[in-house]
Predicted model as a PDB file, atoms N, CA, C, CB and O in Angstrom, pLDDT in the B-factor column:
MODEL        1                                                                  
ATOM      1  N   UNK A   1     -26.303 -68.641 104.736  1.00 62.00           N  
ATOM      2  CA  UNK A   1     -26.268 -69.975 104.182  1.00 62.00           C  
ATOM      3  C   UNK A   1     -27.633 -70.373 103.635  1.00 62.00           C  
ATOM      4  CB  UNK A   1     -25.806 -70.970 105.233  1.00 62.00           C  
ATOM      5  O   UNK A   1     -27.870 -70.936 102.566  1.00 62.00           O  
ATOM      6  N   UNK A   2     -28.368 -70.026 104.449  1.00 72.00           N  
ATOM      7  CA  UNK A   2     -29.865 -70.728 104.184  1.00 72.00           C  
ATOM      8  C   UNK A   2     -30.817 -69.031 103.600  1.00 72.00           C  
ATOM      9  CB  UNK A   2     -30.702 -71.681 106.218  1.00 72.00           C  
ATOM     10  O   UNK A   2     -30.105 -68.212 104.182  1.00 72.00           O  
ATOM     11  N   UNK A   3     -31.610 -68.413 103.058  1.00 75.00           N  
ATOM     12  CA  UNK A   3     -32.174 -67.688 103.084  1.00 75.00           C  
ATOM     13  C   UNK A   3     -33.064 -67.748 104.098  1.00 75.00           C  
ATOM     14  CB  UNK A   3     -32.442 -67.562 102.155  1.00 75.00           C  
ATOM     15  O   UNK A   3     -33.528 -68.868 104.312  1.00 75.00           O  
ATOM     16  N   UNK A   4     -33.590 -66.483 105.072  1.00 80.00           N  
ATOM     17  CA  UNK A   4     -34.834 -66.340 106.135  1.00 80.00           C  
ATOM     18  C   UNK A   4     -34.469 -67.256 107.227  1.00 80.00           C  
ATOM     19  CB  UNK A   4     -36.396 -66.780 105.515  1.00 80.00           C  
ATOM     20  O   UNK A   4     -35.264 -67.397 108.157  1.00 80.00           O  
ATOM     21  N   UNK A   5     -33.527 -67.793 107.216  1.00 85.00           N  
ATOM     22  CA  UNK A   5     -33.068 -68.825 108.434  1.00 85.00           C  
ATOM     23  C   UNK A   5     -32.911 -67.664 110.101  1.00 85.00           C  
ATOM     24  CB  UNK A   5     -31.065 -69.704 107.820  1.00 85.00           C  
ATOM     25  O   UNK A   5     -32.073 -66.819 110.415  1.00 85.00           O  
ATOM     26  N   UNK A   6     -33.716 -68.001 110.559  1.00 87.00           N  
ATOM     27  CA  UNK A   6     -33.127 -67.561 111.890  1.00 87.00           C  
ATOM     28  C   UNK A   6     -32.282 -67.438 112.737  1.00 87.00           C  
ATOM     29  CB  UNK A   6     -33.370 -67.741 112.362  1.00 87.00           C  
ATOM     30  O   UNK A   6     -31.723 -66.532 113.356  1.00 87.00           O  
ATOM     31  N   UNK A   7     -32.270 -69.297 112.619  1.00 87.00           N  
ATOM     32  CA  UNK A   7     -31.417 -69.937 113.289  1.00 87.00           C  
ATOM     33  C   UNK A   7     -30.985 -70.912 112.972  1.00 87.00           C  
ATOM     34  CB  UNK A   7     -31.665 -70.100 114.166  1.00 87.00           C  
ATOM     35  O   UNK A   7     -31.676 -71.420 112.089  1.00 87.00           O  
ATOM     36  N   UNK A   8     -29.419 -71.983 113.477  1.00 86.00           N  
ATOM     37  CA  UNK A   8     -29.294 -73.186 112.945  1.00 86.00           C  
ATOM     38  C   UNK A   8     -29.035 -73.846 113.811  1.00 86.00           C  
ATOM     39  CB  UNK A   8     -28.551 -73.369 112.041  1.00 86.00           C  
ATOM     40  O   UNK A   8     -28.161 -73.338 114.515  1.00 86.00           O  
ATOM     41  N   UNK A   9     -29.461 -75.028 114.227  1.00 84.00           N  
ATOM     42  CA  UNK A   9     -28.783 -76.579 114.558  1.00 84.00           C  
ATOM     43  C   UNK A   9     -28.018 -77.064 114.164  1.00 84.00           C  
ATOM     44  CB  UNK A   9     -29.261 -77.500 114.459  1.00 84.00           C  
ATOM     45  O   UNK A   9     -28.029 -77.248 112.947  1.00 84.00           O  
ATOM     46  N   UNK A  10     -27.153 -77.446 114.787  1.00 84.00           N  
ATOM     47  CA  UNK A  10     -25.678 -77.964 114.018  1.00 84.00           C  
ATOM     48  C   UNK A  10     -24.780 -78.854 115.035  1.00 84.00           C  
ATOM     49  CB  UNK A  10     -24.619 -76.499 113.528  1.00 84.00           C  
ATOM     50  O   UNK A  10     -24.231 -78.695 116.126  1.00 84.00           O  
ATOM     51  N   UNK A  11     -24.931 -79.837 114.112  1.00 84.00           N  
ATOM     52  CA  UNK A  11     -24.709 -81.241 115.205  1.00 84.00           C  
ATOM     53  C   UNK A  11     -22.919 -81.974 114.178  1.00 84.00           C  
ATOM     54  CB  UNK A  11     -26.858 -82.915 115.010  1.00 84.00           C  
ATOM     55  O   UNK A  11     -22.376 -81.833 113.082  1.00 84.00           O  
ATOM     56  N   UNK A  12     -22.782 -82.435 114.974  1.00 84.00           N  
ATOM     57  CA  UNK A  12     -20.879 -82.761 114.416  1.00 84.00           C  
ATOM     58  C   UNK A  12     -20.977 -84.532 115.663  1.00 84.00           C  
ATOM     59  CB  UNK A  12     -18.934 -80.638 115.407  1.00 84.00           C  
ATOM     60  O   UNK A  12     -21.048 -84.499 116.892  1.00 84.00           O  
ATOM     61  N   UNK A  13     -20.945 -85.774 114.817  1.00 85.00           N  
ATOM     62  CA  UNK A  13     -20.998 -86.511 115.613  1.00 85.00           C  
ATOM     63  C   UNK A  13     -20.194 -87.193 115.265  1.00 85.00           C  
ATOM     64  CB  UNK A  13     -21.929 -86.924 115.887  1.00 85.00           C  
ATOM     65  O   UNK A  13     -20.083 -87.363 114.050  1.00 85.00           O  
ATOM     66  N   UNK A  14     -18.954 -88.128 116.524  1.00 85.00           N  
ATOM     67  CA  UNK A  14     -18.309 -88.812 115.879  1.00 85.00           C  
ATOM     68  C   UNK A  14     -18.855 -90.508 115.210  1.00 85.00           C  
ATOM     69  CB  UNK A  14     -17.276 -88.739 116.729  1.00 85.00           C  
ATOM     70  O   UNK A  14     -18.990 -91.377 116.071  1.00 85.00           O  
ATOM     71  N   UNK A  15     -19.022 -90.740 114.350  1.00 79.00           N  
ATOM     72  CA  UNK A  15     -19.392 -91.860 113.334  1.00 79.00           C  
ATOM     73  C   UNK A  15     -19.204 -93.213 113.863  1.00 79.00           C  
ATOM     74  CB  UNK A  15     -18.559 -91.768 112.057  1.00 79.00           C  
ATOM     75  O   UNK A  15     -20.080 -94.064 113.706  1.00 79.00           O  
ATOM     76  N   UNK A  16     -17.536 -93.587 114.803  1.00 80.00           N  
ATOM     77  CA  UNK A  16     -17.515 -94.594 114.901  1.00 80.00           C  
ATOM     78  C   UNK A  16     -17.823 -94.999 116.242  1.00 80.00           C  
ATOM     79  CB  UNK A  16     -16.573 -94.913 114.417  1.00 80.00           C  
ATOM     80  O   UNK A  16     -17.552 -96.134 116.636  1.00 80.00           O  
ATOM     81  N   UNK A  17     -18.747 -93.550 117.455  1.00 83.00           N  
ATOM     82  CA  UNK A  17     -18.906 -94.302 118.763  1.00 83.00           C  
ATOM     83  C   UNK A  17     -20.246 -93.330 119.248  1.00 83.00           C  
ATOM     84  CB  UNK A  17     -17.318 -94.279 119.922  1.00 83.00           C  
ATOM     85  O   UNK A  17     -20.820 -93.161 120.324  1.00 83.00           O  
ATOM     86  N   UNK A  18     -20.421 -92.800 117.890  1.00 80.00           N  
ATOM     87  CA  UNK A  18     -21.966 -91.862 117.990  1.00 80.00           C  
ATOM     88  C   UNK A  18     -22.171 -90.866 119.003  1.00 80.00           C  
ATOM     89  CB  UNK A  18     -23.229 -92.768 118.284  1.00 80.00           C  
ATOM     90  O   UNK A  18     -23.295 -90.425 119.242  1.00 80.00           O  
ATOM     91  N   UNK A  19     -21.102 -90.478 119.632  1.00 83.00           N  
ATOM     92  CA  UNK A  19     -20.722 -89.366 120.744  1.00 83.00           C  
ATOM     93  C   UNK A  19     -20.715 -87.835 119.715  1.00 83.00           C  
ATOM     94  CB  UNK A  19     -18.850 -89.794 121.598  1.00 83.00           C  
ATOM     95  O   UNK A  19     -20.058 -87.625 118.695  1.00 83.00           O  
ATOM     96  N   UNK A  20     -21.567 -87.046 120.329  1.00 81.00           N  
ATOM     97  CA  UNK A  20     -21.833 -86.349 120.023  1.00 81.00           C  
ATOM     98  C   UNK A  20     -21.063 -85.177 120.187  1.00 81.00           C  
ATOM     99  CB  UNK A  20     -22.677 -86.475 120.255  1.00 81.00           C  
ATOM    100  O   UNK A  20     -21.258 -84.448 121.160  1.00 81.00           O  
ATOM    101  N   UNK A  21     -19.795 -84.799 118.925  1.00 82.00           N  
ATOM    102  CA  UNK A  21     -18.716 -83.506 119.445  1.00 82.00           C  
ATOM    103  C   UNK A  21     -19.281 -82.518 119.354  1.00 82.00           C  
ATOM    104  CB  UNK A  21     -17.430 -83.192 118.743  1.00 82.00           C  
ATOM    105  O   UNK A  21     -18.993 -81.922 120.392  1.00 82.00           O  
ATOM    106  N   UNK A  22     -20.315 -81.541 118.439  1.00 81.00           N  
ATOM    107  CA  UNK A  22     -20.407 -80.674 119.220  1.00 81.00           C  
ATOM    108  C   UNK A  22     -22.425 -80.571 119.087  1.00 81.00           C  
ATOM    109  CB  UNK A  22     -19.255 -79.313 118.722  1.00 81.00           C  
ATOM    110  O   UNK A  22     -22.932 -81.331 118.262  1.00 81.00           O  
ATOM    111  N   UNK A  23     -22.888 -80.118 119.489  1.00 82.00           N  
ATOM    112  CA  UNK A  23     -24.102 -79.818 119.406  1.00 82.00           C  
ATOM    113  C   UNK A  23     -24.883 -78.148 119.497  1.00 82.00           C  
ATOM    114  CB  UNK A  23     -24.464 -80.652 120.353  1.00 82.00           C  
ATOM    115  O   UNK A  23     -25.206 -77.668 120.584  1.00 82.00           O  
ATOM    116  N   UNK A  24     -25.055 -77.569 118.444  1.00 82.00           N  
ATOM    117  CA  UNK A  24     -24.933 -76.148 119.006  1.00 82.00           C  
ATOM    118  C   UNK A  24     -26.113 -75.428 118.493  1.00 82.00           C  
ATOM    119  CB  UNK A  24     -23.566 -75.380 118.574  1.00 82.00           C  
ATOM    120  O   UNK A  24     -26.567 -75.900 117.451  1.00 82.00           O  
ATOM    121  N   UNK A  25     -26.810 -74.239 119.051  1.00 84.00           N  
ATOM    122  CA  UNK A  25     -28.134 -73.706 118.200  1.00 84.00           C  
ATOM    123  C   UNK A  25     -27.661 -72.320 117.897  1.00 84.00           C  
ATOM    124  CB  UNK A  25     -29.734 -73.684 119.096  1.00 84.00           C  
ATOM    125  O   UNK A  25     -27.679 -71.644 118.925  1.00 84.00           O  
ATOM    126  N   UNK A  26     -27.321 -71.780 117.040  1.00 82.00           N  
ATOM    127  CA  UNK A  26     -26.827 -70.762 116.810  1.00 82.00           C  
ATOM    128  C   UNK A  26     -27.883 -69.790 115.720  1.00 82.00           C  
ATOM    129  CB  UNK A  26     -25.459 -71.166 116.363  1.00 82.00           C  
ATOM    130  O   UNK A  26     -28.818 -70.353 115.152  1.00 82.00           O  
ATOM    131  N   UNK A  27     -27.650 -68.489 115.537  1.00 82.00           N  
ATOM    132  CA  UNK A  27     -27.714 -67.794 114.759  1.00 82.00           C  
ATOM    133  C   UNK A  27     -26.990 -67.254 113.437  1.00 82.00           C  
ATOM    134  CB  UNK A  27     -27.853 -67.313 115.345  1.00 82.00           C  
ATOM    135  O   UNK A  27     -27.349 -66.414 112.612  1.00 82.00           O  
ATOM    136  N   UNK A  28     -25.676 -68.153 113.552  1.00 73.00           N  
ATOM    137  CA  UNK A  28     -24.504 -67.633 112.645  1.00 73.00           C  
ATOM    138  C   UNK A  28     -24.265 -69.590 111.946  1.00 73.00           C  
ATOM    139  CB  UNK A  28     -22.722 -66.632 113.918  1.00 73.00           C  
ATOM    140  O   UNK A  28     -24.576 -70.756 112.190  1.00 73.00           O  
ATOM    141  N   UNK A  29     -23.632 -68.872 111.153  1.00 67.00           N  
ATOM    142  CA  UNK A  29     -23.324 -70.113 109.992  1.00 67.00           C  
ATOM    143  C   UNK A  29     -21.864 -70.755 110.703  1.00 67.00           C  
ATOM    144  CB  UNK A  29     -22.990 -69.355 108.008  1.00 67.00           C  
ATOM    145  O   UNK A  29     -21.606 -71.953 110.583  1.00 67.00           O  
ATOM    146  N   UNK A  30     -20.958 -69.819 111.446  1.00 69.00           N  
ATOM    147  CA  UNK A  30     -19.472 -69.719 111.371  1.00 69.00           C  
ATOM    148  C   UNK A  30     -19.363 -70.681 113.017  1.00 69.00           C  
ATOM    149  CB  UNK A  30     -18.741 -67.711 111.279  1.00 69.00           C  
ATOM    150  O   UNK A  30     -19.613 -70.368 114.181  1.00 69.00           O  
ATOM    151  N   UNK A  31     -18.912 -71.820 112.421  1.00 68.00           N  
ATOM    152  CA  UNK A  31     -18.812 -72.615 114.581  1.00 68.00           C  
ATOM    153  C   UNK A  31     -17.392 -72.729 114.180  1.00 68.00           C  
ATOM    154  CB  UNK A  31     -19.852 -74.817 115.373  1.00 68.00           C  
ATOM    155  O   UNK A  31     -16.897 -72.809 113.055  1.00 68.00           O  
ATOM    156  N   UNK A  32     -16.719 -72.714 115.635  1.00 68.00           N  
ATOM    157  CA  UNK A  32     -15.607 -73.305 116.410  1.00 68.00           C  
ATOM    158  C   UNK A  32     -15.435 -74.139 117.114  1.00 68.00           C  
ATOM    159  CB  UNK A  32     -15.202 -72.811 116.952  1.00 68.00           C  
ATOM    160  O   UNK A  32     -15.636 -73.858 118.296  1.00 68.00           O  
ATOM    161  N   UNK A  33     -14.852 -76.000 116.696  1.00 74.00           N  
ATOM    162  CA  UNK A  33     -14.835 -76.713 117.359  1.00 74.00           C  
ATOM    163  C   UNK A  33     -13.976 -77.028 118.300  1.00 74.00           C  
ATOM    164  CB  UNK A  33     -15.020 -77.272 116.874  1.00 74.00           C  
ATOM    165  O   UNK A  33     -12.817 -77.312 118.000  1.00 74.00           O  
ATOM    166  N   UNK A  34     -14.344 -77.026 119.388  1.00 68.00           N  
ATOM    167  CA  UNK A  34     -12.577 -77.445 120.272  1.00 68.00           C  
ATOM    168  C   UNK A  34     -13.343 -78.390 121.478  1.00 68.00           C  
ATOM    169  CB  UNK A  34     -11.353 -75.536 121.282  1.00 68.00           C  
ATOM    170  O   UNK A  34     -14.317 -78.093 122.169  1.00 68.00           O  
ATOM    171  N   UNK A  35     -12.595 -79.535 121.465  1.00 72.00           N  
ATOM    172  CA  UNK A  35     -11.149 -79.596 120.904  1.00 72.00           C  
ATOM    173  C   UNK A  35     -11.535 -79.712 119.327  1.00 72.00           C  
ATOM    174  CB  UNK A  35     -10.138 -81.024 121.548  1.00 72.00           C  
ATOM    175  O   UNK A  35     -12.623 -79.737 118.752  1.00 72.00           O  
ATOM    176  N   UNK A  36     -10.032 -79.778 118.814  1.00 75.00           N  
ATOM    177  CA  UNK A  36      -9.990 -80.090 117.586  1.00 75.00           C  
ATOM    178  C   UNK A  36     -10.409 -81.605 117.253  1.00 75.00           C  
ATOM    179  CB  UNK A  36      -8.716 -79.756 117.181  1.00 75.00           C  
ATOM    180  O   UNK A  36     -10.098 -82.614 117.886  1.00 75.00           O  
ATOM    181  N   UNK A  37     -11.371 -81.478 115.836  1.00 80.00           N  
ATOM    182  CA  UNK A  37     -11.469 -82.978 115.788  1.00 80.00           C  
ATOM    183  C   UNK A  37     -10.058 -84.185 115.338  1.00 80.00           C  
ATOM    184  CB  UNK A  37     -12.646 -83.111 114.703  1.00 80.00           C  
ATOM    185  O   UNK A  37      -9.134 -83.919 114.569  1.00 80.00           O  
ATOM    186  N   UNK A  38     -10.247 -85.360 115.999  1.00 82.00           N  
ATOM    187  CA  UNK A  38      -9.180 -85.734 115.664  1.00 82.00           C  
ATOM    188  C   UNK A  38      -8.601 -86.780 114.241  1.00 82.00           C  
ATOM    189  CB  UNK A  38      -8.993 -86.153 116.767  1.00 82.00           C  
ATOM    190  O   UNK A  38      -9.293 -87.513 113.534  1.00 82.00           O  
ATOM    191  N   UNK A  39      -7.492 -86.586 114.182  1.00 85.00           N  
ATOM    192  CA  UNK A  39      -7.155 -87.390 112.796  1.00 85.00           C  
ATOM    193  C   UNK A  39      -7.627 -88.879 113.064  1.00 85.00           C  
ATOM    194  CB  UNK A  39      -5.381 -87.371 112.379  1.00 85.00           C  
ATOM    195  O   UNK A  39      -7.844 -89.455 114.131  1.00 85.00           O  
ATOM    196  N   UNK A  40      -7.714 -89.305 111.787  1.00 84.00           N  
ATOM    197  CA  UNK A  40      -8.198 -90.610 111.571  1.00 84.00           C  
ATOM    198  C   UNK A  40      -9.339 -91.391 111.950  1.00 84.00           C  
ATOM    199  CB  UNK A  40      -7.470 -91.180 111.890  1.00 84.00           C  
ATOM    200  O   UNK A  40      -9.417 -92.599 111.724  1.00 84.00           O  
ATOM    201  N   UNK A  41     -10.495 -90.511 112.701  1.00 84.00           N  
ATOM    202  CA  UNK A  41     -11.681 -90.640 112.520  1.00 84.00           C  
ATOM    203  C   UNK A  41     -12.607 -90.323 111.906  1.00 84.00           C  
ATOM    204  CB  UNK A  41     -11.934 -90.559 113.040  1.00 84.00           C  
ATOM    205  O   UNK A  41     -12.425 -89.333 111.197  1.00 84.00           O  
ATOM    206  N   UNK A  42     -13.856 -90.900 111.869  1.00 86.00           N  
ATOM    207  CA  UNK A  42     -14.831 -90.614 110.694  1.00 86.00           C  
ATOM    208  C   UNK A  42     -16.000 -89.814 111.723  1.00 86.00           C  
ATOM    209  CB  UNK A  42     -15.471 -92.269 109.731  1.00 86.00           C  
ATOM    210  O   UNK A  42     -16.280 -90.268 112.832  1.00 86.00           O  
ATOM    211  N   UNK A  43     -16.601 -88.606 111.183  1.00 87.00           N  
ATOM    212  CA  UNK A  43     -17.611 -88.009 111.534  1.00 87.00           C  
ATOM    213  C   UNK A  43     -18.760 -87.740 110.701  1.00 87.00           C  
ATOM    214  CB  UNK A  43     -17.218 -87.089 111.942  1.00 87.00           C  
ATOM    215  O   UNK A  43     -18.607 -88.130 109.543  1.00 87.00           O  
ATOM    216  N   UNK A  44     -20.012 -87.114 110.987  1.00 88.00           N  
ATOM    217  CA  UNK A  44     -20.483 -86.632 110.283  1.00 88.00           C  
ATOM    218  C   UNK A  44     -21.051 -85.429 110.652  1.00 88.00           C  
ATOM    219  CB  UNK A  44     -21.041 -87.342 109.854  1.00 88.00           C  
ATOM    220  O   UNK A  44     -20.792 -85.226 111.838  1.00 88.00           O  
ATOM    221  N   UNK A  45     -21.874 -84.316 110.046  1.00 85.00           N  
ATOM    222  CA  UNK A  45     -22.337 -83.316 110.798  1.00 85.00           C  
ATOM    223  C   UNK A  45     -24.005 -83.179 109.541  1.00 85.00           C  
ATOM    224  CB  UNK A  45     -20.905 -81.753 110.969  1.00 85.00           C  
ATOM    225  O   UNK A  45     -24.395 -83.587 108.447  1.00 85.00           O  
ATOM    226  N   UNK A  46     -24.439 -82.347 110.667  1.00 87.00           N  
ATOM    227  CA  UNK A  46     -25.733 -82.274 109.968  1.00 87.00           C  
ATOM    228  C   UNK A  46     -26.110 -80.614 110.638  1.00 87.00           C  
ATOM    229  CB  UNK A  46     -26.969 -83.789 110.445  1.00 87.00           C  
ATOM    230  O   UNK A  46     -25.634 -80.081 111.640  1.00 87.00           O  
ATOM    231  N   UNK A  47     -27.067 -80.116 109.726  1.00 87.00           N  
ATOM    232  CA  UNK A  47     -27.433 -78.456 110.076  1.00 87.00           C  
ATOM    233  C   UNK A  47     -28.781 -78.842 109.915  1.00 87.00           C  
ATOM    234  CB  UNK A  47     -26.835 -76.995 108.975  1.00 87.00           C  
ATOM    235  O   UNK A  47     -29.197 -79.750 109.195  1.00 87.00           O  
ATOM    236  N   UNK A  48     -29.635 -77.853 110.864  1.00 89.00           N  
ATOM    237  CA  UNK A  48     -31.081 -77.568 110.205  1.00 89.00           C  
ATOM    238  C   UNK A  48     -31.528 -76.375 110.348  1.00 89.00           C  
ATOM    239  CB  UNK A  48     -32.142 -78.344 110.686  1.00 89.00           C  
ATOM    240  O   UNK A  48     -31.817 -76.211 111.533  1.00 89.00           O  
ATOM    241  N   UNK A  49     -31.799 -75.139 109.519  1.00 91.00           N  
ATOM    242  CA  UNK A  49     -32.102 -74.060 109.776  1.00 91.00           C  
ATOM    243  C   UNK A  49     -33.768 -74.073 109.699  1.00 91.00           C  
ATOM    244  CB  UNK A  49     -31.327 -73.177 108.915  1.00 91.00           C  
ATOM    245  O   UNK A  49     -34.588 -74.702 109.030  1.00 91.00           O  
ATOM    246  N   UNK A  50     -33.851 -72.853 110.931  1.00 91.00           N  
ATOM    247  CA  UNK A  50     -35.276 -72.678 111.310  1.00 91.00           C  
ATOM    248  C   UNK A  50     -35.727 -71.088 111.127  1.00 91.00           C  
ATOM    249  CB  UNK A  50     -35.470 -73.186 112.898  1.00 91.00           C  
ATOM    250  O   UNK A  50     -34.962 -70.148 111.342  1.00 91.00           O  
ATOM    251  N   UNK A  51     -37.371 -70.932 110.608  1.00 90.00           N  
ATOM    252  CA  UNK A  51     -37.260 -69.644 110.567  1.00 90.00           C  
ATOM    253  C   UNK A  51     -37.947 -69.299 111.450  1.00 90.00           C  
ATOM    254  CB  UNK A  51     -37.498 -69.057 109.528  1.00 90.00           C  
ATOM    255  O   UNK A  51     -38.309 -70.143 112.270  1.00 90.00           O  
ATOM    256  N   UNK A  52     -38.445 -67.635 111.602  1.00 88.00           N  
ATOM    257  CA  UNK A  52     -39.066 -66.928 112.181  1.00 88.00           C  
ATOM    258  C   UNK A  52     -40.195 -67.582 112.942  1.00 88.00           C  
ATOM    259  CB  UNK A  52     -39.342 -66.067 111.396  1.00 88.00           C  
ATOM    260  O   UNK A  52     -40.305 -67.096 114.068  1.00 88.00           O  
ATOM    261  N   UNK A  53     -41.124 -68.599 112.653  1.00 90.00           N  
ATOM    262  CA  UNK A  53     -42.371 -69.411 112.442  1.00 90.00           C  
ATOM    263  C   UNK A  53     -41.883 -70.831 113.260  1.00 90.00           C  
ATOM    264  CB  UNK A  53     -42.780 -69.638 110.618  1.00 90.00           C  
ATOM    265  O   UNK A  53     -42.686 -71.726 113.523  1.00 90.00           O  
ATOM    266  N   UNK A  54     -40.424 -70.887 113.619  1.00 88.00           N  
ATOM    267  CA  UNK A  54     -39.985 -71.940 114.235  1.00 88.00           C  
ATOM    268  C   UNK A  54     -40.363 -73.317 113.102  1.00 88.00           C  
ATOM    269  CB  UNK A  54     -40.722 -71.948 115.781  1.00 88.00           C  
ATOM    270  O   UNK A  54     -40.528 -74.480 113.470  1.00 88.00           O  
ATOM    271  N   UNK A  55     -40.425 -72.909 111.934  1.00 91.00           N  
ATOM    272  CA  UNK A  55     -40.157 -74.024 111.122  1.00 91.00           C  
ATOM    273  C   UNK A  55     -39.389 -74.631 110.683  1.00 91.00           C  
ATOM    274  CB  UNK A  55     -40.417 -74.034 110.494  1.00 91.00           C  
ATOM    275  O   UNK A  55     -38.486 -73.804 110.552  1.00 91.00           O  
ATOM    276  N   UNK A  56     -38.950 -75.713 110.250  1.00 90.00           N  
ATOM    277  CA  UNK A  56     -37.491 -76.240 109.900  1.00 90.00           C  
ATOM    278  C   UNK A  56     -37.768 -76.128 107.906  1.00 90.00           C  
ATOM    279  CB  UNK A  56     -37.148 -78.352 110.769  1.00 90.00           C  
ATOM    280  O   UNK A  56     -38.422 -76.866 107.169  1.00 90.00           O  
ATOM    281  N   UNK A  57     -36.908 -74.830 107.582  1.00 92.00           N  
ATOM    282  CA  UNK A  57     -36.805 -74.199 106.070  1.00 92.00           C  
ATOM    283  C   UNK A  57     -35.962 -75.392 105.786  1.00 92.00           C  
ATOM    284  CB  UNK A  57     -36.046 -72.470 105.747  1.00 92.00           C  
ATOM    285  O   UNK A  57     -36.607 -76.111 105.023  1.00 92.00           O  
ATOM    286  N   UNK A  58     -34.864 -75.895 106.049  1.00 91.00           N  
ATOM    287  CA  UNK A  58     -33.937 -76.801 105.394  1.00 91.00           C  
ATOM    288  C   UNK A  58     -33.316 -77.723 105.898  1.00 91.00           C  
ATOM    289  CB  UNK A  58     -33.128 -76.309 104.920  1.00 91.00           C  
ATOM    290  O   UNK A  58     -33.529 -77.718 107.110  1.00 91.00           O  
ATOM    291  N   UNK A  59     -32.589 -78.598 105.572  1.00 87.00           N  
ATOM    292  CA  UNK A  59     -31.846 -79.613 106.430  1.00 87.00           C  
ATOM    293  C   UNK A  59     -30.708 -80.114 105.742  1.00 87.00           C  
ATOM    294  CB  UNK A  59     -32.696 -80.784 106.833  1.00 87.00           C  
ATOM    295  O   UNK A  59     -30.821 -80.273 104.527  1.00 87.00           O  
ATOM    296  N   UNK A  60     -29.863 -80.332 106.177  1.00 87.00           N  
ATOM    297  CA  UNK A  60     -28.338 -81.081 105.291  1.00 87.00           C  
ATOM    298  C   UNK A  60     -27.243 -81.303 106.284  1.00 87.00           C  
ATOM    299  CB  UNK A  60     -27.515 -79.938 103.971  1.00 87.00           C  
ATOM    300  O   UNK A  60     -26.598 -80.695 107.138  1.00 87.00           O  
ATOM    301  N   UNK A  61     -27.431 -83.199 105.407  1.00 87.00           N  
ATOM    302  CA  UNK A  61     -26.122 -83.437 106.290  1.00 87.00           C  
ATOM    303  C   UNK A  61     -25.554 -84.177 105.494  1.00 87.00           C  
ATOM    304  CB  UNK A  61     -26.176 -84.070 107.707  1.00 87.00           C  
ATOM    305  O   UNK A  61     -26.004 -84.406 104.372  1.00 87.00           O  
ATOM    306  N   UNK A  62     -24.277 -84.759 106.035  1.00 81.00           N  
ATOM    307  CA  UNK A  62     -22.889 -84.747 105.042  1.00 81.00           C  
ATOM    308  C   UNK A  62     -23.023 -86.997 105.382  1.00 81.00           C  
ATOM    309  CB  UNK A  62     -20.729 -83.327 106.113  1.00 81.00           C  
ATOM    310  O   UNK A  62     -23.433 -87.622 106.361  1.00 81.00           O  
ATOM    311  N   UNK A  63     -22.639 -87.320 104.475  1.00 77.00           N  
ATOM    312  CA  UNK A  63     -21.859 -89.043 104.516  1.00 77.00           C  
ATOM    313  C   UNK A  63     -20.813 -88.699 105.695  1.00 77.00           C  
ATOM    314  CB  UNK A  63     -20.791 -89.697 102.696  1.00 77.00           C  
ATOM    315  O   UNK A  63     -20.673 -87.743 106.458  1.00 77.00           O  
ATOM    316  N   UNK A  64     -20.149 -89.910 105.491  1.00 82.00           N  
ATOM    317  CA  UNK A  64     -18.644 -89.928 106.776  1.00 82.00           C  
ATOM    318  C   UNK A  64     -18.102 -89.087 105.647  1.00 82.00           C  
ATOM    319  CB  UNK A  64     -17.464 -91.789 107.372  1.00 82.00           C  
ATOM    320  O   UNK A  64     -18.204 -88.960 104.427  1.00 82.00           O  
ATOM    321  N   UNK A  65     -17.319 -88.452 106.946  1.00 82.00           N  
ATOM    322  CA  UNK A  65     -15.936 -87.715 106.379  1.00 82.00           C  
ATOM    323  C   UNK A  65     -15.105 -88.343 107.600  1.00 82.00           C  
ATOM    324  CB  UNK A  65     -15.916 -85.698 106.261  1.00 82.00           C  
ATOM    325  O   UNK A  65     -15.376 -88.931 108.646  1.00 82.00           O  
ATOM    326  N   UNK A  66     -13.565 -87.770 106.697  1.00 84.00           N  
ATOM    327  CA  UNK A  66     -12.547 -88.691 107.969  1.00 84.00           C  
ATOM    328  C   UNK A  66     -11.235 -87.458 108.095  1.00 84.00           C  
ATOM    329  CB  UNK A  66     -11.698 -90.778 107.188  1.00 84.00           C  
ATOM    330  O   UNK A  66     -10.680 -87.134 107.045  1.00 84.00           O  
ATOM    331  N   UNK A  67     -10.834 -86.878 109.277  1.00 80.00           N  
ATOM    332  CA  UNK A  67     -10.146 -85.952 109.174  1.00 80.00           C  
ATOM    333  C   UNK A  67      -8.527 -87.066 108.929  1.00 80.00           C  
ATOM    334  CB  UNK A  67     -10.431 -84.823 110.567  1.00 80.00           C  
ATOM    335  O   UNK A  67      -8.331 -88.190 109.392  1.00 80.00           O  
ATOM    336  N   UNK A  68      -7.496 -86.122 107.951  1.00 81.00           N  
ATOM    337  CA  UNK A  68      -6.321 -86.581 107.670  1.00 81.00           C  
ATOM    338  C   UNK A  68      -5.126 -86.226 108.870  1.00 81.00           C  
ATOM    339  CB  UNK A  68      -6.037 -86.016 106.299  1.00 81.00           C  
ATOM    340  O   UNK A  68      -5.196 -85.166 109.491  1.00 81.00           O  
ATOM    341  N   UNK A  69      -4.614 -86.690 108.990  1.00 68.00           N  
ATOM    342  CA  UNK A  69      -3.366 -86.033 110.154  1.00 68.00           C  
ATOM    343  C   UNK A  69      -2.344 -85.054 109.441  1.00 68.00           C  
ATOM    344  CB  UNK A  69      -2.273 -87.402 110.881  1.00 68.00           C  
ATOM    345  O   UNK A  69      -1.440 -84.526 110.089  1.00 68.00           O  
TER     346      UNK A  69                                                      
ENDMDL                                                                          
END                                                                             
């Protein structure tokens, strides 16, 4: 996803009570959330990849999104 990224941070929060669904530090781009998020709420998620140097190379995160049922 990121070039030289080590690693990523990757945060998934729900929007309307700021509870945090998942929070994870991974090496891989590919997460599995469970539970499943649920319909008709709004979330957002945010990544930050870090490299070798423990620097933060990038950052991106998304507006609300709202899963459909």
């Amino acid at each position: 996803m990121f070039p030289n990224a080590l690693r990523y941070h990757v945060a998934f929060f729900n929007n309307e009570t700021g509870e945090a669904v998942l929070r994870q530090d991974t090496p891989y781009t590919t997460l599995l959330i469970a539970p499943a998020l649920a319909p008709g709420l709004f979330y957002q998620w945010s990544v930050q990849a870090v490299n070798f140097a423990q620097q933060q190379i990038a950052y991106s995160t998304s507006g609300l999104f709202r899963i459909s049922a």
